[in-house]
C-alpha positions as CSV (number, residue, x, y, z in Angstrom):
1,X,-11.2,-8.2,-52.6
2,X,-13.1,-8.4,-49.6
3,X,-13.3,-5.6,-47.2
4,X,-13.0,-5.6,-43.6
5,X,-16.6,-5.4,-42.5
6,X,-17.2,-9.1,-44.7
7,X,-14.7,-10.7,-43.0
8,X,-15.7,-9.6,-39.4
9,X,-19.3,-10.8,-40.7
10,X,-18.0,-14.0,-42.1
11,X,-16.0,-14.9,-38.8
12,X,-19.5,-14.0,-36.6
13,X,-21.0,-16.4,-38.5
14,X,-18.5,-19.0,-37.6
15,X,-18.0,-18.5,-34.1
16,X,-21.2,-18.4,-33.3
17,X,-20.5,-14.3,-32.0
18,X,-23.6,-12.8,-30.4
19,X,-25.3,-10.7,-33.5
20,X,-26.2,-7.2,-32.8
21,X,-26.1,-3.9,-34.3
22,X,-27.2,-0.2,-33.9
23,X,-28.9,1.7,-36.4
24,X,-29.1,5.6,-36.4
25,X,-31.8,6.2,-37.8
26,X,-33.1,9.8,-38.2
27,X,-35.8,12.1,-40.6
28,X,-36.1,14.6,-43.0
29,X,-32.5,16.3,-44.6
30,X,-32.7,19.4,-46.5
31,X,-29.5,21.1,-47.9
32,X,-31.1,23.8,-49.8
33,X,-30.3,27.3,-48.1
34,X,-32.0,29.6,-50.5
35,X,-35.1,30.8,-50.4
36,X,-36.0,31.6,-54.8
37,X,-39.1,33.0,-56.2
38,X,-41.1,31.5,-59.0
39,X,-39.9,31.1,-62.3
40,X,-44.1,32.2,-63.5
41,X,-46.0,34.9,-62.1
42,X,-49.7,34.6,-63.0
43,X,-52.4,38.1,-62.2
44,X,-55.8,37.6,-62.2
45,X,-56.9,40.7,-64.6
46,X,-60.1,41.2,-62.8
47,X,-58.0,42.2,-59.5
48,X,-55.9,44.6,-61.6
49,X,-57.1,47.8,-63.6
50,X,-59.5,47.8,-66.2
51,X,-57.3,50.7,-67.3
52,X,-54.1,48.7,-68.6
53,X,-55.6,44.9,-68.8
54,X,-59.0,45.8,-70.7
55,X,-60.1,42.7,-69.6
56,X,-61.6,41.3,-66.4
57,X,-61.4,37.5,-67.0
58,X,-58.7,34.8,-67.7
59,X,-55.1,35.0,-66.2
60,X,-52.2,37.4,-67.3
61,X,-48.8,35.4,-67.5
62,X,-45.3,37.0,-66.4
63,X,-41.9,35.6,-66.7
64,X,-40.3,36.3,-63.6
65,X,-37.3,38.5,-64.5
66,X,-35.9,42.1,-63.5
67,X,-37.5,43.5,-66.1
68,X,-41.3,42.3,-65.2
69,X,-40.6,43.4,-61.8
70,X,-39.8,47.0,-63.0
71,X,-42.6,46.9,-65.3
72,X,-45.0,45.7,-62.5
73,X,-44.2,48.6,-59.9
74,X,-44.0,51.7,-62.6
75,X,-47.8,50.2,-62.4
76,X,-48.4,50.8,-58.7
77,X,-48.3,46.6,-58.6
78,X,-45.9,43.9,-56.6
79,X,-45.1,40.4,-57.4
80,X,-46.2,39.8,-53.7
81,X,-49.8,40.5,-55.0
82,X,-49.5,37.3,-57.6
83,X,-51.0,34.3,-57.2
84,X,-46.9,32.6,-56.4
85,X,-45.8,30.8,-53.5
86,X,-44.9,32.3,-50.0
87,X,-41.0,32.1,-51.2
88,X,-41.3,35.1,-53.5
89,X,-40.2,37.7,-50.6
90,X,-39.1,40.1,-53.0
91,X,-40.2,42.3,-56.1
92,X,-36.7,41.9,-57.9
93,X,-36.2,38.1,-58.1
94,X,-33.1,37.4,-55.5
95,X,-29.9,35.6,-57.8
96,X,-29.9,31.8,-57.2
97,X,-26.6,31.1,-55.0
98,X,-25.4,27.8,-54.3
99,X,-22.6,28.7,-52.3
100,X,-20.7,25.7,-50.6
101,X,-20.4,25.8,-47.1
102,X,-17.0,25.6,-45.6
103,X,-18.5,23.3,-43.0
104,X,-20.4,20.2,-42.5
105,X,-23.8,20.4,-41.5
106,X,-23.0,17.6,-39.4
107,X,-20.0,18.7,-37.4
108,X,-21.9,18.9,-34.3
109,X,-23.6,15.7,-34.3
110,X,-21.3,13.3,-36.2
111,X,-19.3,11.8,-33.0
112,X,-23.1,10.8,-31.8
113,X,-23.6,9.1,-35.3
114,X,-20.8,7.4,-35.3
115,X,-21.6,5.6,-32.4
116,X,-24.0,3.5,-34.6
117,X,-22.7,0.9,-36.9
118,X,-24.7,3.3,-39.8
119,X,-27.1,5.9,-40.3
120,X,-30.1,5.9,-42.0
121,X,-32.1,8.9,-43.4
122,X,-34.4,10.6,-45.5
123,X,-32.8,12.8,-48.3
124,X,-35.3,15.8,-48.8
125,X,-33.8,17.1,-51.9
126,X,-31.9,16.2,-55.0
127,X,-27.8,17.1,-55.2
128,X,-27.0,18.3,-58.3
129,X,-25.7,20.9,-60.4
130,X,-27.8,20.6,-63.1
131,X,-31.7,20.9,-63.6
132,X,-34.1,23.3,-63.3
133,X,-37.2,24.0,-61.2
134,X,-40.1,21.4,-62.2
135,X,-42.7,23.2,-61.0
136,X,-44.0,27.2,-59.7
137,X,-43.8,25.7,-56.0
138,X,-41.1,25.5,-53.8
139,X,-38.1,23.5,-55.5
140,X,-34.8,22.8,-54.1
141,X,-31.3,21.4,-54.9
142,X,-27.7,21.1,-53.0
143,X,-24.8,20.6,-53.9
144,X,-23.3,17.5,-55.0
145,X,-20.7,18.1,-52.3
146,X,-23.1,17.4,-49.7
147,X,-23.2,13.5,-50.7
148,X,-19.7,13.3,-49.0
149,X,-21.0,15.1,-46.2
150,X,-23.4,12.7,-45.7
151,X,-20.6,9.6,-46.2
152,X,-18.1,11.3,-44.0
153,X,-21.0,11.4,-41.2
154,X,-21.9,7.5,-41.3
155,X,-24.7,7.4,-43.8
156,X,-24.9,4.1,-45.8
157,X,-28.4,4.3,-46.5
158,X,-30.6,7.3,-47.8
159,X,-34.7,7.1,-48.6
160,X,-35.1,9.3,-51.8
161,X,-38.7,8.0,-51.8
162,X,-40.2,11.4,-51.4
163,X,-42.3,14.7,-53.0
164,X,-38.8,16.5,-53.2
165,X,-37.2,14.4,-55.0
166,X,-37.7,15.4,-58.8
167,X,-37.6,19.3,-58.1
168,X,-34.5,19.9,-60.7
169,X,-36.2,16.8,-63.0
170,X,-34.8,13.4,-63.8
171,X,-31.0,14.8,-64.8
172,X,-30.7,16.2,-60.8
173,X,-32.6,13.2,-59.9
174,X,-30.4,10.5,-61.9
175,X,-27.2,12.8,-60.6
176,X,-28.2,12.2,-57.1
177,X,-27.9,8.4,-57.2
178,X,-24.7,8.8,-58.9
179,X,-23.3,10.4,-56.8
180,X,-24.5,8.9,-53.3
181,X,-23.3,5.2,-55.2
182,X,-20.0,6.6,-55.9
183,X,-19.1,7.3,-52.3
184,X,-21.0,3.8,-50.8
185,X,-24.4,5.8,-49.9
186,X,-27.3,3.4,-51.0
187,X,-30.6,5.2,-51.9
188,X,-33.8,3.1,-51.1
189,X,-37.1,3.5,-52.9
190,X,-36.1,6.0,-55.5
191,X,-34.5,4.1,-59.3
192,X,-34.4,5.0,-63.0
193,X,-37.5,3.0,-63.2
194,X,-40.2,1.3,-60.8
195,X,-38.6,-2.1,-60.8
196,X,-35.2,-0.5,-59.8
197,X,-36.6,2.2,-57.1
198,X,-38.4,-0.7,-55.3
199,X,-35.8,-3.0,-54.9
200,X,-34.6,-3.6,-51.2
201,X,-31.1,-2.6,-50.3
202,X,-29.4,-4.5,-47.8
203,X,-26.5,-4.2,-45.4
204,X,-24.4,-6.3,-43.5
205,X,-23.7,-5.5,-40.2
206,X,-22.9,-7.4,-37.1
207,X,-22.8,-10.5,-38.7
208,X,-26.6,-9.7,-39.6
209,X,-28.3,-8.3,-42.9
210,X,-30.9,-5.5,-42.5
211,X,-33.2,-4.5,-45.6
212,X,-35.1,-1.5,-46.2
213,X,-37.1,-0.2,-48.0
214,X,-39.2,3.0,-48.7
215,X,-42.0,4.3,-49.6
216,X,-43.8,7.8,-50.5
217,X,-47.1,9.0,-49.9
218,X,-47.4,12.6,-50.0
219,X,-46.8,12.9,-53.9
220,X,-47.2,14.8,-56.3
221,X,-47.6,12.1,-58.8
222,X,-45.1,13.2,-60.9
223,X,-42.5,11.6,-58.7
224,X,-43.7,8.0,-58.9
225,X,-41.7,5.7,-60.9
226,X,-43.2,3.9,-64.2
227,X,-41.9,1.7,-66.4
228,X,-39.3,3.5,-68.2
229,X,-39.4,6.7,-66.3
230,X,-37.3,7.6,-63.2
231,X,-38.8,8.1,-59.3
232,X,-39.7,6.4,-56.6
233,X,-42.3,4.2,-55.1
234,X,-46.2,4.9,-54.1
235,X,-47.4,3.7,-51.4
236,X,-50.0,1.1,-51.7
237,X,-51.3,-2.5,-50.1
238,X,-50.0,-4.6,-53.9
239,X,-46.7,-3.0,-53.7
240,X,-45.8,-2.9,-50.1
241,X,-46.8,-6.8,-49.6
242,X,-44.9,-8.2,-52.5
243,X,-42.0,-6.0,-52.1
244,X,-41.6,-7.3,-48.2
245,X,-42.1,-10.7,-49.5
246,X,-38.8,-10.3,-51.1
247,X,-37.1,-8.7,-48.5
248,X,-38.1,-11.1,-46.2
249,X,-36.3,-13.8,-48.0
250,X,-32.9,-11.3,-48.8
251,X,-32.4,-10.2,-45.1
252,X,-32.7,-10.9,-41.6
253,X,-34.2,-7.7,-40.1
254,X,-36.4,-5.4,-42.6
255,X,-37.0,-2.1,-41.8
256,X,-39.7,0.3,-44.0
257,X,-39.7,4.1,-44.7
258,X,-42.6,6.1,-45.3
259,X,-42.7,9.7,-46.1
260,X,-46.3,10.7,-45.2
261,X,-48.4,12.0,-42.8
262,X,-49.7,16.0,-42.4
263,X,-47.0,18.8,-41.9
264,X,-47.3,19.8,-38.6
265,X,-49.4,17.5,-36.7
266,X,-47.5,14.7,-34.2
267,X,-50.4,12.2,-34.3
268,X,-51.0,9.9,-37.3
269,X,-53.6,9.4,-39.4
270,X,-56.4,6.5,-39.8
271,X,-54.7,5.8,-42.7
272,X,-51.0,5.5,-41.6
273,X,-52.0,3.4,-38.7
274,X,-53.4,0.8,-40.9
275,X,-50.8,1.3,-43.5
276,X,-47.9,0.6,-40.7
277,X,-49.8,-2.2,-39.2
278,X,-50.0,-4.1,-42.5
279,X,-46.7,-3.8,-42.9
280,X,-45.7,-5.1,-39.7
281,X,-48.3,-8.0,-40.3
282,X,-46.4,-8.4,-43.7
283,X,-42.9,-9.0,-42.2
284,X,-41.7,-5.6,-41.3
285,X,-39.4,-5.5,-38.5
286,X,-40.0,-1.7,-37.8
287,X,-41.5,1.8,-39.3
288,X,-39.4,4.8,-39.8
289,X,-41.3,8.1,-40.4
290,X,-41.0,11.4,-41.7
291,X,-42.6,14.0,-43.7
292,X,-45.0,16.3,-41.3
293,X,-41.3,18.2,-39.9
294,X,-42.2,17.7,-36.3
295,X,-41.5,14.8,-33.9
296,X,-44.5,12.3,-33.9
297,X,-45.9,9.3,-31.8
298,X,-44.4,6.5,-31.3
299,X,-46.6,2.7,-31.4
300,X,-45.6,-0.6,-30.7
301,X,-47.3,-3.3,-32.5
302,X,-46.9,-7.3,-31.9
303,X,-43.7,-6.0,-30.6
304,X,-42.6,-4.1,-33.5
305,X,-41.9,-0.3,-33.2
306,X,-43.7,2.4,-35.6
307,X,-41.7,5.9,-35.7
308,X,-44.6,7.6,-37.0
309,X,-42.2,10.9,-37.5
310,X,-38.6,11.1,-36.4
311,X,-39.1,15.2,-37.9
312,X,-36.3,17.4,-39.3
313,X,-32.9,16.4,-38.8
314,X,-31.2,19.4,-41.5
315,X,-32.8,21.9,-43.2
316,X,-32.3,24.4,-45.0
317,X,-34.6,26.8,-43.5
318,X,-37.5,27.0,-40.9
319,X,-40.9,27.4,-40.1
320,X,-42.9,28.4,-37.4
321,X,-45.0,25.3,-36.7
322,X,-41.3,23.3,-37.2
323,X,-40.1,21.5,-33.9
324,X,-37.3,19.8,-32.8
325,X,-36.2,15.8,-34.5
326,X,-35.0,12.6,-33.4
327,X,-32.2,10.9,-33.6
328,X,-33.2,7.2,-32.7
329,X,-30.4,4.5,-32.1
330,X,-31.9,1.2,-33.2
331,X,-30.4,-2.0,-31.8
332,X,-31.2,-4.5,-33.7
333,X,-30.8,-8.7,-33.0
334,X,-31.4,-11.6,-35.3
335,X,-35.6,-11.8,-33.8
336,X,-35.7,-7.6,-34.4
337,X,-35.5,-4.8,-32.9
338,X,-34.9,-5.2,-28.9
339,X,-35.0,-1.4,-28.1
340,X,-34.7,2.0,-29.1
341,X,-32.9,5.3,-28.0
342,X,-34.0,8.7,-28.3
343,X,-32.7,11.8,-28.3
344,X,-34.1,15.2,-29.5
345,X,-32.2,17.3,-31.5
346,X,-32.3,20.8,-32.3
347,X,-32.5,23.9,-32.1
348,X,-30.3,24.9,-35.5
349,X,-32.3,23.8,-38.4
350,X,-29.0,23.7,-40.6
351,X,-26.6,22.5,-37.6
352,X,-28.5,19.5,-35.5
353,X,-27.0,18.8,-32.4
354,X,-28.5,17.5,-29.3
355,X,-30.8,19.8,-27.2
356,X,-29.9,20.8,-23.7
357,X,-31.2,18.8,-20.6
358,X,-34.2,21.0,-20.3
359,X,-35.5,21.0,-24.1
360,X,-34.6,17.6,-24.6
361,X,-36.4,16.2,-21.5
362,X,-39.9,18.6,-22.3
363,X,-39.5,17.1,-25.9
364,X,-39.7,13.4,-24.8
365,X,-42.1,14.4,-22.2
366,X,-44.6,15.2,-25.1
367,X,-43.6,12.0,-27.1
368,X,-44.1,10.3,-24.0
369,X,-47.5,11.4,-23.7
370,X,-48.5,11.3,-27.4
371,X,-47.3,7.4,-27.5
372,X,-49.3,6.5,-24.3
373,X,-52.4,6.7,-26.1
374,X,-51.1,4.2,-28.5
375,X,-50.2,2.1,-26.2
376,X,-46.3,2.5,-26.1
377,X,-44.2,2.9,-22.7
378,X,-41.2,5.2,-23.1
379,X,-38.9,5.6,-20.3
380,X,-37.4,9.3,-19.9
381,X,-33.9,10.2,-17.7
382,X,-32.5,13.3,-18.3
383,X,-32.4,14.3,-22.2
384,X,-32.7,10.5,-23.3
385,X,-35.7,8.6,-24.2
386,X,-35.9,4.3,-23.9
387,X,-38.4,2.1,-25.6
388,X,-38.3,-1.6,-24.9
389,X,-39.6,-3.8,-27.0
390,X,-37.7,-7.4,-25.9
């Protein structure tokens, strides 16, 4: 049975209805809360006391428990002193909680998101309830009851395609897709194997069909899809050409993710300038960024706009280099994208909502400068940013 959305589709067609859409289109989501310490503490014995190592070379192994904790500070020594992560704030490991929220991370932004015809966003970790950590690094996981979070808000489309992804291993990862595909969520360059994670998914919307697709860059290379193996898709010249090839003939507007770039910095790279004007030369309509967890640059290439980094739109946490996202409202016509919208978001990692007159306009202000040098124009009234491109 059809649903509503074909039919209106089908009768554009017919009529000859003037095809337009929007497209919220925003960066990295986080859902993870807590902050864990390291399932493996490793002691270099040559820091530590001849007197209860008798050895000054090789690495000394602890399991991470209570009982290594106590063991460690009856001998005047604190997991903080380990070779472990940042996250391991305490010398008794914390209990993992996955409490669920009794509200929405999106309850103060989902009016504005629904002012698209669909969202479109990066999903920064896996939602599952099964796993474990894949790795002594920072690893985190949500609850499966965030997926209808994300439907309820107006997401149809989530990149998985990114270094996040496998933290809880292929069971969180394969649960993930589950359940986003239960509730009508697409995921986009993420599949149980490399020909599934890069195929294009596409949606119809005023009486148009938009493809995407998505891409990681940042690894580790663990997360890339084989053969046979879950993950998601590297980023590379042979992969990115043929995979627009076929989008290109599936779609009338194709729109690339790429997770990449360096945390913290708001310009991009040689290599992601290249990168997103190859893509554009190979039939990409537009570039959607994220990764580095600030706001970046914005370029406009033979028409065609390159997001370099549309930042954090929910996290779990924060970070003192972190700045504010974007939320950028995409309207989109049958010959691309004719302009953009943006609007900085901020300042609750965990509960975005649009910034205040005064942050918002000293945000775009900075974007505005940042994308001059590449060559882009971007209009700023009040907390709203406009980019032209038709």
């Amino acid at each position: 049975m059809r649903n509503e959305s074909d039919v209106r589709c089908r009768q554009e067609a017919l009529t000859g209805a003037n095809r337009t859409f929007r497209v919220a289109a925003v960066g990295d989501m986080m859902f993870d809360r807590s902050l864990r310490p390291p399932r493996v503490i490793f002691h270099r014995p040559a820091s530590m006391s001849n007197r209860l190592y008798g050895a000054t070379d090789g690495v000394e192994t602890f399991v991470n428990d209570v009982g290594t904790a106590t063991w460690l500070s009856a001998h005047g020594l604190a997991i903080q002193d380990a070779l472990v992560t940042a996250h391991a704030t305490s010398s008794i490991p914390a209990p993992r909680s996955r409490t669920t929220m009794s509200s929405s991370p999106f309850d103060r932004i989902r009016r504005k998101l629904q002012e698209a015809d669909f969202a479109f966003g990066n999903l920064e970790c896996p939602l599952s309830d099964r796993g474990r950590p894949t790795r002594n690094e920072a690893c985190y996981v949500a609850s499966p009851a965030m997926a209808g979070c994300l439907a309820d808000a107006g997401f149809k489309v989530l990149s998985f395609s990114n270094n996040h992804c496998l933290d809880f291993g292929d069971v969180a990862f394969e649960d993930t897709l589950a359940h986003l595909r239960r509730l009508g969520v697409k995921a986009v360059g993420a599949g149980r194997n490399l020909e599934s994670a890069r195929r294009p998914v596409v949606v119809r919307a005023g009486g148009l069909r938009a493809a995407f697709l998505a891409y990681n860059h940042v690894g580790p290379e663990t997360v890339y899809a084989v053969d046979g193996e879950c993950g998601v898709v590297p980023l590379n010249q042979y992969l990115l050409q043929e995979d627009l090839a076929r989008a290109r003939s599936e779609a009338d507007v194709v729109l690339v993710s790429m997770h990449w770039g360096i945390e913290g910095s708001p310009v991009p790279t040689s290599f992601q300038r290249r990168f997103a004007h190859l893509a554009i030369d190979s039939g990409a309509d537009g570039i959607l960024g994220h990764h580095t967890h600030v706001f970046g640059a914005v370029e406009v290439y033979r028409g065609r706009p390159i997001l370099y980094s549309l930042g954090n739109f929910v996290f779990g946490h924060t970070h003192h280099n972190w700045s504010p996202g974007l939320l950028a409202f995409l309207s989109i016509e049958r010959s691309g994208i004719s302009d953009i919208q943006l609007l900085p978001i901020g300042p609750d990692p965990y509960y975005p909502a649009q910034l205040d007159a005064a942050g918002g306009r000293n945000v775009l202000k900075m974007i505005q400068r940042l994308s001059a040098d590449l060559g882009a124009e971007i209009a700023v009234s009040g907390q709203e940013g406009t980019l032209k491109l038709r």
